[in-house]
VMD Tcl script that draws the C-alpha trace (Angstrom):
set ca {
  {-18.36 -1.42 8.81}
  {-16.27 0.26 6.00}
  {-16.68 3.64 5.09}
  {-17.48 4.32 1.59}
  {-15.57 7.35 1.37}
  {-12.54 6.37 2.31}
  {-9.58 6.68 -0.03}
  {-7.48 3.50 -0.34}
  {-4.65 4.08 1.94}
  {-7.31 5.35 4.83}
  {-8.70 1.71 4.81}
  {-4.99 0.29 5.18}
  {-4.18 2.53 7.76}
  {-7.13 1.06 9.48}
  {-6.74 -2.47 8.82}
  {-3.33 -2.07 10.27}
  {-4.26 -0.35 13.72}
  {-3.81 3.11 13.10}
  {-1.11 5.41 11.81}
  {1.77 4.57 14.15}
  {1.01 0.92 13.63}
  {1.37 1.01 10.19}
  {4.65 2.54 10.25}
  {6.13 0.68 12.78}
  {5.01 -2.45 10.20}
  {6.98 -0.81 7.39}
  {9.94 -0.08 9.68}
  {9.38 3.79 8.92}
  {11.09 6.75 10.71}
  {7.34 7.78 12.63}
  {3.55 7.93 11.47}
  {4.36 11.40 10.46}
  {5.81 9.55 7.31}
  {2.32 7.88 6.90}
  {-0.10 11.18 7.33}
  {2.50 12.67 5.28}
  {1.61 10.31 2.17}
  {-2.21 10.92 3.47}
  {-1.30 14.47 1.80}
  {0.57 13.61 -1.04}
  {0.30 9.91 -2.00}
  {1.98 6.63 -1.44}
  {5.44 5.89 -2.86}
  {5.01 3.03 -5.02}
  {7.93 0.77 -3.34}
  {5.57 0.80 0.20}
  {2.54 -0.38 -2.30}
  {3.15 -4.18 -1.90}
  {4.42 -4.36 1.43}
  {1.00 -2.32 2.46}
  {-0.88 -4.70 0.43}
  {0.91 -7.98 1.99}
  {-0.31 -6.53 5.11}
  {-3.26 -5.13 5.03}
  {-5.27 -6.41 1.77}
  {-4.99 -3.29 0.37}
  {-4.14 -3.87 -3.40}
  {-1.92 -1.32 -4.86}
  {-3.36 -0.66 -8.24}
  {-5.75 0.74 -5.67}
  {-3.22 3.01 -3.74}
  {-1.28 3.85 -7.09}
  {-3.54 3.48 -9.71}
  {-0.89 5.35 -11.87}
  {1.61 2.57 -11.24}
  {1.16 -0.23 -13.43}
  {1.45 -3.44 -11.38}
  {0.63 -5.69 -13.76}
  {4.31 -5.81 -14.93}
  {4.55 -6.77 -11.62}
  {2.03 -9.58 -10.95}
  {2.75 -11.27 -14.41}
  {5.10 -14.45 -13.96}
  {7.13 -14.73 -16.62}
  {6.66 -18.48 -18.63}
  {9.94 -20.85 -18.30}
  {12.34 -20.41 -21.41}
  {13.02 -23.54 -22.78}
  {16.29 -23.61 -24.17}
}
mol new
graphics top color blue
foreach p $ca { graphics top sphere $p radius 0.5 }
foreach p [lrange $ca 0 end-1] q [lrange $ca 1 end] { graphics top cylinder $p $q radius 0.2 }
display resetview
């Protein structure tokens, strides 16, 4: 069951197994990198590799961050 109160990038940490498990996912230095952010906040370039693995969307981790630049798909040109 999913706790209510938990910010966005507890309930990725959890989906992926823990802290060390998450940063061995993102090829990161340790989980101290990950309980850092749990202090700070996520760097925006871990948002969508996060998301791809654990559901988490990142205009929930970085709501500052717009990511719909991102998810737009640009229409063909014709020319």
């Amino acid at each position: 069951m999913e706790n209510e109160t938990q910010t966005p990038l507890e309930r990725a940490i959890e989906s992926a197994g823990g802290l060390t498990s998450l940063a061995r996912k993102l090829k990161l230095s340790g989980h101290a990198v990950v309980y850092q952010w749990t202090r700070s906040r996520v760097p925006a370039e871990h948002c969508p590799d996060i998301e791809a693995l654990t559901g988490v969307r990142c205009e929930d981790l970085r709501p500052d961050v717009n990511w719909g630049a991102l998810r737009t798909v640009p229409a063909p040109q014709e020319g």
